[in-house]
N, C-alpha and C positions, 0 to 999 in steps of 0.2 A: 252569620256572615257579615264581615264588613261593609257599610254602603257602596265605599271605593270601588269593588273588586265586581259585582254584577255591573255598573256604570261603565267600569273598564272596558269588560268583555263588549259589553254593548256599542263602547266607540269602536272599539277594534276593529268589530264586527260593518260598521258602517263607514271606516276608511280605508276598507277594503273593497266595499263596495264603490264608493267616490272612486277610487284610484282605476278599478275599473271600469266605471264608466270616462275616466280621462285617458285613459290607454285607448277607445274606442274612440273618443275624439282628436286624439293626437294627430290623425292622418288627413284631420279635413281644417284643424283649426293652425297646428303648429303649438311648440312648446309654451312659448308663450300664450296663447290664448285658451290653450287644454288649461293654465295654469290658472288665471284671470277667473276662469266662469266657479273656481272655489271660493272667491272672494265676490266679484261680483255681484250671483248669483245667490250668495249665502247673507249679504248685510240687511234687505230688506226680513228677512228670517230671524236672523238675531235680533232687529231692532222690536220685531213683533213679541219675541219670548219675552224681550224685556218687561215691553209693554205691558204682556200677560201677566209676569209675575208683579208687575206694582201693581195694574190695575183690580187685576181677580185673584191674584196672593198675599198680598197686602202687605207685601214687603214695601219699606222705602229705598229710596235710590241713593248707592251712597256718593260720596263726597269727592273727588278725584283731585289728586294731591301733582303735582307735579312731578315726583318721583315715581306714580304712577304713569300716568303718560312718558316718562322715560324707558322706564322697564317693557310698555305696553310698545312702542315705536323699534326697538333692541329687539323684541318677539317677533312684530308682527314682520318688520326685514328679513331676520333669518328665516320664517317661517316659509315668505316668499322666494328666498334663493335656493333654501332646499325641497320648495315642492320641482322647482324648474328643475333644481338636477333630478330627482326622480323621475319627473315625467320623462327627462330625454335619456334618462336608463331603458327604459321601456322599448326604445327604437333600436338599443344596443345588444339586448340577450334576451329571454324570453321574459314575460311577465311574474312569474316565481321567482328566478335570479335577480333581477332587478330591483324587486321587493328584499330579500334576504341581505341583498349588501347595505342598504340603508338600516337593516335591525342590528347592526354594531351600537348605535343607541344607546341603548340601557346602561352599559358603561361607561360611556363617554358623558353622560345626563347624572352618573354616579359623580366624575367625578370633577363636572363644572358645578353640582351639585354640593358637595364640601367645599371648593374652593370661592364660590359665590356666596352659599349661604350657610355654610359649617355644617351640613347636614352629615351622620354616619351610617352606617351599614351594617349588622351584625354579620360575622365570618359567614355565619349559617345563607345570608342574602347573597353575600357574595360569590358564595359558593354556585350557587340556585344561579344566577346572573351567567357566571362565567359556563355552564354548562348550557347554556342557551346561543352564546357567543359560541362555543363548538359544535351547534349544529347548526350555525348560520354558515360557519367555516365549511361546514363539509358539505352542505349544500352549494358554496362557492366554487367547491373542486370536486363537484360530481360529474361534470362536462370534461373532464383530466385525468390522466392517469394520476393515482392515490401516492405520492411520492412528497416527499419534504421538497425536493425542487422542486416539483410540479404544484405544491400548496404556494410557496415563494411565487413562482412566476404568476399564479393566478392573481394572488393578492396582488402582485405590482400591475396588473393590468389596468386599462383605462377606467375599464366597466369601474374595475372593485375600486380604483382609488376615488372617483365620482360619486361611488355608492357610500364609500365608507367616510367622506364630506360630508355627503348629504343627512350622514347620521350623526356627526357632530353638530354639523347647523341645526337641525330639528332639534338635537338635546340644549344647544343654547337656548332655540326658541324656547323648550319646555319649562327651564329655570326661569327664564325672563318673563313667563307668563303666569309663573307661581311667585314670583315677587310682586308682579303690579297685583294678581289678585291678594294678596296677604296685605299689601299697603293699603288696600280698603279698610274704612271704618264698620263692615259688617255689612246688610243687619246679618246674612250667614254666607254661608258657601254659594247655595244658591246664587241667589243675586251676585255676589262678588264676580263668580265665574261668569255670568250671565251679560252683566255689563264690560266686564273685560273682553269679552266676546264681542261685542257689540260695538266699544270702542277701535278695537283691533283689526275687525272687516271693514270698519268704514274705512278706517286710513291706507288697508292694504289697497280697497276698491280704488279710492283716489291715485294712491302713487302708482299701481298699475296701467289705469286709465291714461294718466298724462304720458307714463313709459310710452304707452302703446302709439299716444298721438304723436308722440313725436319718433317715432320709429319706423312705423308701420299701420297707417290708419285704416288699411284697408282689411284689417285684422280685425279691429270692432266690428265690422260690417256681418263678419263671417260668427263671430262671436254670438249678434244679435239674430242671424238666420238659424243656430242653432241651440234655440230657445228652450226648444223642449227637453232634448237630452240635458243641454247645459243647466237646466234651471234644476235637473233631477240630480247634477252633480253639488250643486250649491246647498242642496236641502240637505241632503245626507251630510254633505262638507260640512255645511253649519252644526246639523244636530247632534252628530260626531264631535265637534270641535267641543261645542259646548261639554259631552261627557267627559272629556279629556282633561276642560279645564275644570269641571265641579271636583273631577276626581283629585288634579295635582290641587286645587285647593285642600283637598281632605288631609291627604298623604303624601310624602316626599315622593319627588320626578322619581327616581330610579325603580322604587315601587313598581309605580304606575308603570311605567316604560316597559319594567320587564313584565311584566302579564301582560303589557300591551305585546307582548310577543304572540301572541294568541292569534293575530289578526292572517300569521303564515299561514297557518293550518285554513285559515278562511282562503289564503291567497289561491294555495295550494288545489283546495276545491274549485275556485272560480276558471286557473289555470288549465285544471283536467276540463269541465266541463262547458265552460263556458267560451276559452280559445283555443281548446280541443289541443293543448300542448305537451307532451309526453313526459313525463316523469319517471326518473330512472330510481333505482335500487338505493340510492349515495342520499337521494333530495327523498326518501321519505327515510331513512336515518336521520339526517339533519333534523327533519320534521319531528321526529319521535323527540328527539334529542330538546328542542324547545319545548316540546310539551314537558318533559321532566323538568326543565329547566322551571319552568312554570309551576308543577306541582311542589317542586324543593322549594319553592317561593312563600308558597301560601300554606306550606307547611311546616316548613322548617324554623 
């Protein structure tokens, strides 16, 4: 098995867990500061891995080029506008839908993906993708009668046009975060992703922080009372992050992206069990439908 694809599963697996724990804080902190304590809360984390890895891995630290820091600021922006619209999906339809319209992704990361960086796709991938894409659809219009108008009017809704933004923004971020890390001089994947991570949170921490002061200061406040959950959302955000980006160092976005489809079927459990949310007969097709999507992936 390729490195990529256990690493994968692994982030998936951990921002899904982030997202909810930010669904749980959404109601005491507000969009903005559910959003914040992933940055945050996550820089002193990454700056530590780093650390770990040159001090007791004996990598060196590489070089940052100025085309880095461009590509890394282009990320780490998008990354912040599409976690805000996801988190305020969250407040609009349940925690399963809200998650499903942001997995348009993988497409869209295909194909800022060739257009950024000439990357391609074999038919057989694309296949794999677009069947993934059709259970995210029909988990979008599981809440609607099953009708071609009724798929139309879902999609034009506010939710799915929010959600399906917030899945281009993320697929920018993903390219722009596989470009600064490949602009590194090495010494491997490791480190590259490691310190792109590292680079990445601190700037978001900053530009958010100053957002917040000048907006709404009373929001740090609350930020900082809810240290414990919050600091539980940063760790996972960060260790996750880091999977994400060792992995789009390995392997092109769209790869990564769609296995990162995996993270529903996490969603799906946390939704049944953890905000007791009902799942009908439509949203575990959808579900099924990913998972295929997923196995045509890694196997086709």
């Amino acid at each position: 098995m390729e490195l990529w694809i256990p690493i994968t599963i692994a982030a998936a697996f951990l921002q899904n867990l982030r997202s909810a724990l930010q669904k749980h804080l959404q109601g005491s902190l507000g969009t903005r500061g559910a959003s914040f304590v992933r940055f945050g809360y996550g820089f002193p984390v990454a700056v530590l891995y780093v650390a770990g890895l040159h001090l007791f891995g004996g990598f060196r630290l590489p070089q940052p080029t100025l085309g880095f820091a461009v590509w890394s600021i282009i990320g780490g922006l998008a990354q912040i506008y599409a976690t805000i619209m996801l988190v305020y999906l969250f407040s609009l339809r349940n925690f399963t839908v809200g998650t499903a319209y942001s997995k348009t992704e993988p497409m869209q990361a295909a194909l800022f993906g060739l257009v950024i960086l000439g990357e391609r796709l074999s038919l057989g991938t694309l296949v794999a993708i677009l069947i993934g894409i059709v259970g995210v659809m029909t988990i979008s219009v599981a809440r609607s009668p099953l009708t071609f108008s009724g798929l139309f009017r879902s999609l034009a809704t506010r939710t799915a046009l929010i959600g399906i933004a917030s899945g281009a923004v993320f697929g920018i971020s993903a390219v722009a975060y596989r470009s600064a890390s490949l602009s590194l001089d090495g010494p491997n994947a490791v480190m590259q992703a490691g310190f792109t991570l590292a680079f990445v949170t601190g700037f978001q921490t900053l530009f958010m922080l100053f957002w917040m002061l000048a907006t709404d200061r009373s929001e740090i406040g609350k930020v900082i009372r809810s240290w414990r959950t919050s600091a539980l959302v940063g760790l996972a955000g960060v260790v996750g992050s880091a999977g994400w980006f060792t992995a789009m160092t390995l392997q092109q976005v769209a790869y990564v992206r769609a296995l990162g489809q995996i993270e529903l079927v996490f969603t799906f459990m946390a939704s049944v069990f953890l905000f007791h949310e009902k799942i009908n007969r439509l949203e575990v097709l959808g579900c099924l439908l990913i998972v295929a999507g997923i196995l045509g992936l890694l196997f086709l």
